[in-house]
Backbone as CSV, one residue per row, in Angstrom:
resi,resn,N_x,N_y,N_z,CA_x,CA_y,CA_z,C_x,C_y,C_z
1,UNK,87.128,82.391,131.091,87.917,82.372,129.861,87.559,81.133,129.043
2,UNK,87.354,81.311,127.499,87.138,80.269,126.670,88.120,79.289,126.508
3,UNK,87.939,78.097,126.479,88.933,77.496,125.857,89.573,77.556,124.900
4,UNK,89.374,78.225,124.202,90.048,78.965,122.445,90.616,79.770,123.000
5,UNK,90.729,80.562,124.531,91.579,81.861,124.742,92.816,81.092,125.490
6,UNK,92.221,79.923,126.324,93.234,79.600,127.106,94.387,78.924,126.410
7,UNK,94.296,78.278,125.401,94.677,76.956,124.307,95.618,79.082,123.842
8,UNK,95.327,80.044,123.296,95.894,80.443,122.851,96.850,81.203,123.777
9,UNK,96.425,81.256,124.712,97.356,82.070,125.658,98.353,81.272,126.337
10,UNK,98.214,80.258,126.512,99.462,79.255,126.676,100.162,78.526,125.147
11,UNK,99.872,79.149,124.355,100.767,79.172,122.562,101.590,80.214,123.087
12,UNK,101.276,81.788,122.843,101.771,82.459,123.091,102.427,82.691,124.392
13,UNK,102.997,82.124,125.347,103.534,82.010,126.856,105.000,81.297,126.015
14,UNK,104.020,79.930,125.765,105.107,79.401,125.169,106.330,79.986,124.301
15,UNK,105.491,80.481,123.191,107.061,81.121,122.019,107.215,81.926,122.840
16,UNK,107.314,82.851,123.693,108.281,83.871,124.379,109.152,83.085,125.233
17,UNK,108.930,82.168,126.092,110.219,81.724,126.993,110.930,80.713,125.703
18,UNK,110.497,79.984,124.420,111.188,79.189,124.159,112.636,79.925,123.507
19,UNK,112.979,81.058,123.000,114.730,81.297,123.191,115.163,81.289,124.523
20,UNK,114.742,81.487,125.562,115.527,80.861,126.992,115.540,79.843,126.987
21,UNK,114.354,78.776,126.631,114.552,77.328,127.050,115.823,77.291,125.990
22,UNK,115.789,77.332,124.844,116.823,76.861,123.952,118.061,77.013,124.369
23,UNK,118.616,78.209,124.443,119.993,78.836,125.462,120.500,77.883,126.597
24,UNK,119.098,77.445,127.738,119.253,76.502,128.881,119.899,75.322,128.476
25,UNK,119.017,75.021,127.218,118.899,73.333,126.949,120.682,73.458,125.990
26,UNK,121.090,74.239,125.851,122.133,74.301,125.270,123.441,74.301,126.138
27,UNK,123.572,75.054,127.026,124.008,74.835,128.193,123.988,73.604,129.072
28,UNK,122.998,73.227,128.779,122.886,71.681,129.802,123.675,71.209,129.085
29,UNK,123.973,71.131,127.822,124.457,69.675,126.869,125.974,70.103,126.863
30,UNK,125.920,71.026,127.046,127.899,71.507,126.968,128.487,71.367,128.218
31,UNK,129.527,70.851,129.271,129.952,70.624,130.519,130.545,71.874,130.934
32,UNK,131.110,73.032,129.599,131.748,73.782,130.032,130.793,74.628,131.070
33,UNK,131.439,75.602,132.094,131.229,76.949,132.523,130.549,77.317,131.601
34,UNK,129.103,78.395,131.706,128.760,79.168,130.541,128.789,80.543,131.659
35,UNK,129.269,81.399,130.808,129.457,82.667,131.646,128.821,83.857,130.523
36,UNK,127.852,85.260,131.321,127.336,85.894,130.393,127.594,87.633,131.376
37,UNK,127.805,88.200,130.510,127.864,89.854,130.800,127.384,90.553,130.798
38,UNK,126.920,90.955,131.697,125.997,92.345,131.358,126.729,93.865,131.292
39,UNK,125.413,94.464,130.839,126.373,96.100,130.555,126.380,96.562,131.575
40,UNK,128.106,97.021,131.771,128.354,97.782,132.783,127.370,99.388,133.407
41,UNK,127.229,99.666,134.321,126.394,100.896,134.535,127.608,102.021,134.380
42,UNK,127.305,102.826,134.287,128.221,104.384,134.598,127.842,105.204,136.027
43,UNK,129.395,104.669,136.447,128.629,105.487,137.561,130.317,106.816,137.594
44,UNK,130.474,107.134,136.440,131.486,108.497,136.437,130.516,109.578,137.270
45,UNK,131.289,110.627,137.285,130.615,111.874,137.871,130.956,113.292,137.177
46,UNK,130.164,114.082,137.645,130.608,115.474,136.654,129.875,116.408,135.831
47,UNK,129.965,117.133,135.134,129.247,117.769,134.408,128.841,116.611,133.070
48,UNK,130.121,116.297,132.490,129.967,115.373,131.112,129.823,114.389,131.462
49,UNK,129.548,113.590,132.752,129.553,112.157,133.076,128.280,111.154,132.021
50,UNK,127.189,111.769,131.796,126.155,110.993,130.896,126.964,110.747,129.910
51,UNK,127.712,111.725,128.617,128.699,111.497,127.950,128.870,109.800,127.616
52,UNK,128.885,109.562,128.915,129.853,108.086,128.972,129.060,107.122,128.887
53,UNK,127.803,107.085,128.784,127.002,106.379,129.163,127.015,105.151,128.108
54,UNK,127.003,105.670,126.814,127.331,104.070,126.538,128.443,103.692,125.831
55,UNK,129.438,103.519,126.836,130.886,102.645,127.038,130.351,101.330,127.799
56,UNK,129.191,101.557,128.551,128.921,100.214,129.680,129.169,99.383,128.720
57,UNK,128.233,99.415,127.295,128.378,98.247,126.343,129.495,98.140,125.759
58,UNK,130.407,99.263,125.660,131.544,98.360,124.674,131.950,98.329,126.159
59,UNK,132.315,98.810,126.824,133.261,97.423,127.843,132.745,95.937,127.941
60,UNK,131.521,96.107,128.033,130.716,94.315,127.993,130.784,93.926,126.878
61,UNK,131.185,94.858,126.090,131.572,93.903,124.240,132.432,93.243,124.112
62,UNK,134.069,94.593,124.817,135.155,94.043,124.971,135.737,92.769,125.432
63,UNK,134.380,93.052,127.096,135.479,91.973,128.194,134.621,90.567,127.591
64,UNK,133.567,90.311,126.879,132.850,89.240,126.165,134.153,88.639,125.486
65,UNK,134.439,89.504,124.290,135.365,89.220,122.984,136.572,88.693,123.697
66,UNK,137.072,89.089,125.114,138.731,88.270,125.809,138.320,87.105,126.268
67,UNK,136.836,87.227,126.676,136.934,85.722,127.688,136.511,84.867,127.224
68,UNK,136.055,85.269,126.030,135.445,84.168,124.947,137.101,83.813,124.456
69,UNK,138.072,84.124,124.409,139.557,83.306,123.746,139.819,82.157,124.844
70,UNK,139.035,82.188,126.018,139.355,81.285,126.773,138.456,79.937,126.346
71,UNK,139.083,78.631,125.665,138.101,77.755,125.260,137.511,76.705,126.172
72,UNK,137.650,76.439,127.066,137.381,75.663,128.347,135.982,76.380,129.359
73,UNK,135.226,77.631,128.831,134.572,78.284,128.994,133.982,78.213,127.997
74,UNK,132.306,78.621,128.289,131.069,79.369,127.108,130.706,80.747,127.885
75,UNK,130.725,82.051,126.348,130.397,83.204,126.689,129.282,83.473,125.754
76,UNK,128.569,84.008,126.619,127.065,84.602,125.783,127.262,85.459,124.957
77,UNK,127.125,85.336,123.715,127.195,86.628,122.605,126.351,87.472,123.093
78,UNK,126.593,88.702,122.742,125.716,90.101,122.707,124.587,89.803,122.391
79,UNK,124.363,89.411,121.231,122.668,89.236,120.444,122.003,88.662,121.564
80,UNK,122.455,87.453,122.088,121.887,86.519,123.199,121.207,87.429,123.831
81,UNK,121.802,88.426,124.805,122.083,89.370,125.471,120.643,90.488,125.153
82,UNK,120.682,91.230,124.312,120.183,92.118,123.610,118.486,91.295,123.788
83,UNK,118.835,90.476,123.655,116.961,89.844,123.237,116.596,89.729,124.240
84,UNK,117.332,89.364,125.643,116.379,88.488,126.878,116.391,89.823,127.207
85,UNK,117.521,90.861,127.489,116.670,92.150,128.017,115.626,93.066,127.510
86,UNK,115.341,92.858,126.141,114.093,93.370,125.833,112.858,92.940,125.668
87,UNK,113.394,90.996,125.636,111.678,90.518,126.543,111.749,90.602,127.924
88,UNK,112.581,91.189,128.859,112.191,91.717,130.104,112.051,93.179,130.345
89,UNK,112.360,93.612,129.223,112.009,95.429,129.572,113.225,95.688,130.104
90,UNK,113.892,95.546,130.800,115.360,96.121,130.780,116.100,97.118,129.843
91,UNK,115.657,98.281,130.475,116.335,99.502,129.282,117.250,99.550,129.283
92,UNK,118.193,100.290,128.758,119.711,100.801,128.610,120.142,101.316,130.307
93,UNK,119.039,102.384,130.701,119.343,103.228,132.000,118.957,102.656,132.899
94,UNK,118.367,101.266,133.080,118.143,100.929,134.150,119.573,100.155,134.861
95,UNK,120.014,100.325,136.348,121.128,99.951,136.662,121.051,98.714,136.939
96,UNK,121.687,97.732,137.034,121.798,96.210,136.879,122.491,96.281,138.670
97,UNK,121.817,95.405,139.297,121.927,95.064,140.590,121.737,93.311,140.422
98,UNK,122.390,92.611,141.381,122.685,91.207,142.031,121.437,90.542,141.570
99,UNK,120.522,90.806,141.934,119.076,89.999,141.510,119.189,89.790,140.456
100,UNK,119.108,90.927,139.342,118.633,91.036,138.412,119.861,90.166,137.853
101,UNK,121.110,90.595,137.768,121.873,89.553,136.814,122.034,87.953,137.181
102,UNK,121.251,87.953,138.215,121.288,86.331,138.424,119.952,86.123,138.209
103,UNK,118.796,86.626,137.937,117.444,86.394,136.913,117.807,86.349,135.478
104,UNK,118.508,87.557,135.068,119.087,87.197,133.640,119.676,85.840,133.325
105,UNK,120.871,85.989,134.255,121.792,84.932,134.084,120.995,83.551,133.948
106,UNK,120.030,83.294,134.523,119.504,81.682,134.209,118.243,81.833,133.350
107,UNK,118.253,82.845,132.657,117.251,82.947,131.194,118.021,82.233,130.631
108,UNK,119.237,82.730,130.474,120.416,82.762,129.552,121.035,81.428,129.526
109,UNK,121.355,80.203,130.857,121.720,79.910,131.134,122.811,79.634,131.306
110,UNK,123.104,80.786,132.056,124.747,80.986,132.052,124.959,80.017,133.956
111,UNK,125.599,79.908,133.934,126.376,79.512,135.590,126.633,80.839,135.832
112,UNK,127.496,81.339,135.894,128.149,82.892,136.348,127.192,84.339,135.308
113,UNK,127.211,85.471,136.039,126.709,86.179,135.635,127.568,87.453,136.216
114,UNK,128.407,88.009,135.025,129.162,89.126,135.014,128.544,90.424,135.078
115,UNK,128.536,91.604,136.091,128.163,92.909,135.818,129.206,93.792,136.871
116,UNK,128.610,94.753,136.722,129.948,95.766,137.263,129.374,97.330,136.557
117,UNK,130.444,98.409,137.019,129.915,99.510,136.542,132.084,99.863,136.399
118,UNK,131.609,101.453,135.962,133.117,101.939,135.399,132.539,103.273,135.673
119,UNK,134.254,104.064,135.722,134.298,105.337,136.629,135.249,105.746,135.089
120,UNK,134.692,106.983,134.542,135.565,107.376,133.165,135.929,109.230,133.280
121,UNK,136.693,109.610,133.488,136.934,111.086,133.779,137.690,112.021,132.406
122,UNK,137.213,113.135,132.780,137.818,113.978,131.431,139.219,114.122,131.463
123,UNK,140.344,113.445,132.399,141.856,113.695,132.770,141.878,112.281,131.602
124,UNK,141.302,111.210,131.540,141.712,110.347,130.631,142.013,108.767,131.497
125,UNK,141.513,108.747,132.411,141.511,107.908,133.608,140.351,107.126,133.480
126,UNK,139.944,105.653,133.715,138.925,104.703,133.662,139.506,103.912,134.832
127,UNK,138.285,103.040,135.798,138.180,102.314,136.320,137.119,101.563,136.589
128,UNK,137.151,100.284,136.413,136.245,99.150,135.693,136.526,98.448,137.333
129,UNK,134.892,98.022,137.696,134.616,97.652,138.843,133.607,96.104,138.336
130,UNK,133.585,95.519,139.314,133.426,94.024,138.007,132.391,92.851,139.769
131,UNK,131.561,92.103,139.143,130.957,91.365,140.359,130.496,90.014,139.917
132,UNK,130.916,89.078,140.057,129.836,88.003,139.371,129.452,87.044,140.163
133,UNK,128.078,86.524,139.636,127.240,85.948,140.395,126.864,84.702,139.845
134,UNK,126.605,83.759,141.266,126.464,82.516,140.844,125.103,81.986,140.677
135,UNK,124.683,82.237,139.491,122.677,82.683,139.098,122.313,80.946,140.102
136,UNK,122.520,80.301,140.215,122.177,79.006,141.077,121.758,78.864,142.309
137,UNK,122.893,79.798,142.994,122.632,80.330,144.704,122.438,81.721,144.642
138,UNK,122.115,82.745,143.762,122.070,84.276,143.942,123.152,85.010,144.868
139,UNK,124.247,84.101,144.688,125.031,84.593,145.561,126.944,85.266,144.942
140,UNK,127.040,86.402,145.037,128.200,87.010,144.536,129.393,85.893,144.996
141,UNK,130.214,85.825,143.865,131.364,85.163,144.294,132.471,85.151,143.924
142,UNK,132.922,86.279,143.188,133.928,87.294,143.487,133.841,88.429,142.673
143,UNK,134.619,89.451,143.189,134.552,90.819,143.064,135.891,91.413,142.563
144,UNK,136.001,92.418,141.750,137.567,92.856,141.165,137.345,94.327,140.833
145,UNK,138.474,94.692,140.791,138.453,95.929,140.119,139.677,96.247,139.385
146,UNK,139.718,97.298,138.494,141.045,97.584,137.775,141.332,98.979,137.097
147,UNK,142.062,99.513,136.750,142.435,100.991,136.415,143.428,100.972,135.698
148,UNK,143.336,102.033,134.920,144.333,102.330,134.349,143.849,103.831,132.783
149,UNK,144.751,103.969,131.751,144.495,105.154,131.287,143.142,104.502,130.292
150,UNK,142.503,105.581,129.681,141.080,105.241,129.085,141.885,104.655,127.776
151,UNK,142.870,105.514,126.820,143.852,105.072,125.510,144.333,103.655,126.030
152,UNK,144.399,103.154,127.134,145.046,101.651,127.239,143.676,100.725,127.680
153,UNK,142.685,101.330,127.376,141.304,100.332,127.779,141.302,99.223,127.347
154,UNK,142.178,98.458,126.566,142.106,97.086,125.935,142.769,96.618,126.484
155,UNK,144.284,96.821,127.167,144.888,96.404,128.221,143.710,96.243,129.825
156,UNK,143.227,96.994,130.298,142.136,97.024,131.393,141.681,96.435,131.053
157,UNK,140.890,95.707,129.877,140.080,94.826,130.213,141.017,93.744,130.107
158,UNK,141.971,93.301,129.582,142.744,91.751,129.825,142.571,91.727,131.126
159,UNK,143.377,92.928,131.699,143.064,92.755,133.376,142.099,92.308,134.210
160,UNK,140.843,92.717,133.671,139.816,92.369,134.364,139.415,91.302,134.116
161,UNK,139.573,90.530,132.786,139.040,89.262,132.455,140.193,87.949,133.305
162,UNK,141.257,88.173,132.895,142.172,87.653,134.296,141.635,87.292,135.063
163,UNK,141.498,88.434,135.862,141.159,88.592,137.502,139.649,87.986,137.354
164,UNK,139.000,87.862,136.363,137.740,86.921,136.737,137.757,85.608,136.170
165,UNK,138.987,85.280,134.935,138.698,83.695,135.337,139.409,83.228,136.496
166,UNK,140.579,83.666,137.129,141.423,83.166,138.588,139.929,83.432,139.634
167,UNK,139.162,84.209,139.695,138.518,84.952,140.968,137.508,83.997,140.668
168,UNK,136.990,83.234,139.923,135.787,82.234,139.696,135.961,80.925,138.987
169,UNK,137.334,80.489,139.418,138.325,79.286,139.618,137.956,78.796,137.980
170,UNK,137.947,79.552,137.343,137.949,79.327,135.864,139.568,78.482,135.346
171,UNK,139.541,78.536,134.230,140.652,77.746,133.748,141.204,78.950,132.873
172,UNK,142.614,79.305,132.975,143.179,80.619,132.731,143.486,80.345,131.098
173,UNK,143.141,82.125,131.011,143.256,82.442,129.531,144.752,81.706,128.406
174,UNK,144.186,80.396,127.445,145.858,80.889,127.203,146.265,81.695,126.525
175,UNK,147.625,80.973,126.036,148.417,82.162,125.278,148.065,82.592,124.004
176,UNK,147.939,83.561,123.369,146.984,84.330,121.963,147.262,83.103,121.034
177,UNK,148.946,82.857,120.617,149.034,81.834,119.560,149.014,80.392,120.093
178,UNK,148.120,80.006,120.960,147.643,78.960,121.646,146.163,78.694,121.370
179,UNK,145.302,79.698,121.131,144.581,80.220,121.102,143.548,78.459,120.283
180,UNK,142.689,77.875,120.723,142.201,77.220,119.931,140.548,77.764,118.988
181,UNK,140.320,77.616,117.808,138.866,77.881,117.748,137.799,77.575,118.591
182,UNK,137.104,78.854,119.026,135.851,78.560,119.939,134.867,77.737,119.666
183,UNK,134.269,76.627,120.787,132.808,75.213,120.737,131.728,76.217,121.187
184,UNK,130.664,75.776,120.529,129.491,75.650,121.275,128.420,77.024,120.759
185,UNK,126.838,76.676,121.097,126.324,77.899,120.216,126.484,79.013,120.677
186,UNK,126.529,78.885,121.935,127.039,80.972,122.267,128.782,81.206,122.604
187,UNK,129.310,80.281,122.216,130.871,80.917,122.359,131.057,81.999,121.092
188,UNK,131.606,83.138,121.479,131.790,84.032,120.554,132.949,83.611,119.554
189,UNK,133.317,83.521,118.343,134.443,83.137,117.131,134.789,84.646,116.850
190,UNK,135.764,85.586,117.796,136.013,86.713,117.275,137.616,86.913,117.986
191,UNK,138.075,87.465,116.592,139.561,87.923,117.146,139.880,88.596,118.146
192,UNK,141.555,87.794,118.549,141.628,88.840,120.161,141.687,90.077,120.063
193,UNK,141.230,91.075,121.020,141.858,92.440,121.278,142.549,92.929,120.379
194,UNK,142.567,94.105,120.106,143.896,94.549,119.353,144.965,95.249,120.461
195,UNK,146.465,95.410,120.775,146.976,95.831,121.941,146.358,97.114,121.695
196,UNK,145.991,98.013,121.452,145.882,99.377,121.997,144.628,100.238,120.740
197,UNK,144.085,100.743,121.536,142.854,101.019,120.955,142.591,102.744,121.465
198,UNK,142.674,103.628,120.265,142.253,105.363,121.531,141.231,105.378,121.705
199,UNK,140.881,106.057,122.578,139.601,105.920,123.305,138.835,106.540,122.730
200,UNK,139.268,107.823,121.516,137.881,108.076,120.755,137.277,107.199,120.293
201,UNK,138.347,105.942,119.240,137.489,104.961,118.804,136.274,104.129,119.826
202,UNK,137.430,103.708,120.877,136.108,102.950,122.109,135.061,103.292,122.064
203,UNK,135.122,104.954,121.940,133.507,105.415,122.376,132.484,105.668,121.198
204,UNK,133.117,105.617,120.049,132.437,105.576,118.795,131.977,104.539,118.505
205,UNK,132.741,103.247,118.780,132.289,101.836,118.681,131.230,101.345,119.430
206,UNK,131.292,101.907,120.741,130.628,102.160,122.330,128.845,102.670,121.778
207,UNK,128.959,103.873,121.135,128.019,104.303,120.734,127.126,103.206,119.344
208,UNK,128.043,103.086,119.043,127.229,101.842,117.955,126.195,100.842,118.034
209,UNK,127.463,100.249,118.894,126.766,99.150,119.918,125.375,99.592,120.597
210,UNK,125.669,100.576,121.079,124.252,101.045,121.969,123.122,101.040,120.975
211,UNK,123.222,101.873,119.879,122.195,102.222,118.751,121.784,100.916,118.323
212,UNK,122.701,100.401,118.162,122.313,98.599,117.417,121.296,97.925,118.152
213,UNK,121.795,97.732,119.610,120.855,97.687,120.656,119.649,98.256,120.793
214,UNK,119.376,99.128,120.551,118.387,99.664,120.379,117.715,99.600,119.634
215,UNK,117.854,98.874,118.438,117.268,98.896,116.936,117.142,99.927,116.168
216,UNK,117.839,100.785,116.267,118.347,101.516,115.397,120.001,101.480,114.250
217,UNK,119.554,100.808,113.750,120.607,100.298,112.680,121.394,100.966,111.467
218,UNK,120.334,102.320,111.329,120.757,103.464,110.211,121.865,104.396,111.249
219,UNK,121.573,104.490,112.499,122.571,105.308,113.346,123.623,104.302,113.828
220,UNK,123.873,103.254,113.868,124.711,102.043,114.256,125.654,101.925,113.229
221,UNK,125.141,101.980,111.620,125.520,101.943,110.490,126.653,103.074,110.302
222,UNK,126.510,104.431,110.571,127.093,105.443,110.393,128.238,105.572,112.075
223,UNK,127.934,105.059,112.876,128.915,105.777,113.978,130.101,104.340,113.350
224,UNK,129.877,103.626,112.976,130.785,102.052,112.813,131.657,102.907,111.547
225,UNK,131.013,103.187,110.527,131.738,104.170,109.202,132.398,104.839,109.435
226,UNK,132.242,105.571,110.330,133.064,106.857,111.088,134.058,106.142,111.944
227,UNK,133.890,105.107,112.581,134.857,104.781,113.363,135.884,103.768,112.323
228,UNK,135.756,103.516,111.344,136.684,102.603,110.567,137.241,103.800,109.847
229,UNK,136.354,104.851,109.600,137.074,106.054,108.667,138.348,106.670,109.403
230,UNK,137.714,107.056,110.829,138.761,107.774,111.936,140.200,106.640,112.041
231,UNK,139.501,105.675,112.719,140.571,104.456,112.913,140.540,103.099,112.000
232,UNK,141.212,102.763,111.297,140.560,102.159,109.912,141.775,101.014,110.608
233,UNK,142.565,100.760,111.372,143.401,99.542,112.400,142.398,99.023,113.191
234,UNK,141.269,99.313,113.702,140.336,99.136,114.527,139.642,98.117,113.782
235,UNK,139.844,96.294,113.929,138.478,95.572,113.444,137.480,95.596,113.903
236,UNK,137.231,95.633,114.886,135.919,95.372,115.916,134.564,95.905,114.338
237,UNK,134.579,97.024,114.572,133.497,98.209,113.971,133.111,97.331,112.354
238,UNK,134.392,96.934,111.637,134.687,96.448,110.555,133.657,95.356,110.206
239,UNK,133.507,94.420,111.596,133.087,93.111,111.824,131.663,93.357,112.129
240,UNK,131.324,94.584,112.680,129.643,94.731,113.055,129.352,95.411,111.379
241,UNK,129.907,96.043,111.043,129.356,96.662,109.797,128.712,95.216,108.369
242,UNK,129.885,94.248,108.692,129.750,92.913,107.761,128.432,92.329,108.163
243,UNK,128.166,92.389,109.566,127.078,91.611,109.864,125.905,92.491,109.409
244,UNK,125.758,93.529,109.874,124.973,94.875,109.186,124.857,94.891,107.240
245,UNK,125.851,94.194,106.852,125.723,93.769,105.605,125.700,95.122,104.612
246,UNK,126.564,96.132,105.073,126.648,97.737,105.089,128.363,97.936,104.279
């Protein structure tokens, strides 16, 4: 190899890891916890079970948007998210196992690395199964689960975000009008939850998200329209459409 190839092939090495180094080096400088989520898998069953397939992301949108109100913590925005799995090839359908979110997790440089899968049935029933890992030692260090109706999915996830700052000796969520503005470059600045959300919207929003992800932005554009048209109480959709500049 020439030296003009090698000089260029370590340029190009370089700009691909430097948004991880940046993320790392950002993390180093903040003391907080940085904690990051991945999309839940689907593991429903059934005839319509694919159906469901992308809720993984709005639940990892959701449970992002609660645990980011916790300010004594850093949570990886989505975008973060979205980029390191597509400079690793990480598709939508590939299922996220222990390794892998603790390889993610220190792209990212998160300390903890959130994944889990969810069980969603046509009776109207969800259950959100949750694992996180300590990307440092590759080692799980605690585990949760939670249930309840799919129309109360915004309640389920408080639950689950709970049960993972107590389960990973985090510093507990406070109270909404306690609530201080979020530090740091990947803490998310987005309003809490709304109490109750129907689950058509979830999955319209659900679907957005996915398309967005995908880079498809003309189909991201229209399921977000539809979901502010259907449920027009629903900010979430409101807030991706602004950034979409739509």
């Amino acid at each position: 190899m020439t030296r003009l190839k090698i000089v260029t092939t370590l340029a190009a090495a370089a700009l691909a890891l430097a948004p991880a180094l940046s993320m790392a080096q950002a993390a180093a400088q903040d003391q907080r916890p940085t904690v990051a989520i991945m999309y839940f898998n689907n593991g429903s069953f059934g005839r319509d079970a694919r159906d469901y397939d992308a809720l993984g992301r709005g639940v990892a949108d959701f449970l992002i948007t609660e645990m980011a109100g916790n300010p004594a913590i850093r949570v990886v925005e989505r975008d973060a998210l979205d980029k390191i799995m597509k400079e690793q090839d990480l598709g939508a359908s590939q299922r996220m196992d222990q390794e892998t979110a603790s390889r993610v997790g220190k792209l990212l440089g998160a300390r903890y690395m959130v994944f889990g899968g969810f069980i969603a049935d046509p009776k109207g029933n969800v259950q959100l199964n949750a694992r996180a890992v300590n990307t440092e030692t590759g080692m799980i260090v605690h585990t949760d689960a939670v249930s309840g109706k799919a129309d109360g999915m915004m309640d389920v996830i408080r639950q689950l975000s709970e049960k993972l700052n107590k389960g990973m000796k985090l510093h507990d969520l406070p109270r909404r009008s306690a609530m201080a503005p979020a530090g740091g470059t990947t803490q998310v600045a987005a309003a809490p939850l709304p109490a109750k959300v129907p689950f058509a919207a979830v999955m319209l929003y659900s679907k957005g998200i996915k398309a967005l992800g995908e880079g498809n932005k003309a189909e991201a554009t229209t399921l977000f329209k539809k979901c502010v048209s259907d449920f027009p109480e629903f900010e979430k959709p409101k807030d991706e459409l602004k950034k979409l500049g739509a």
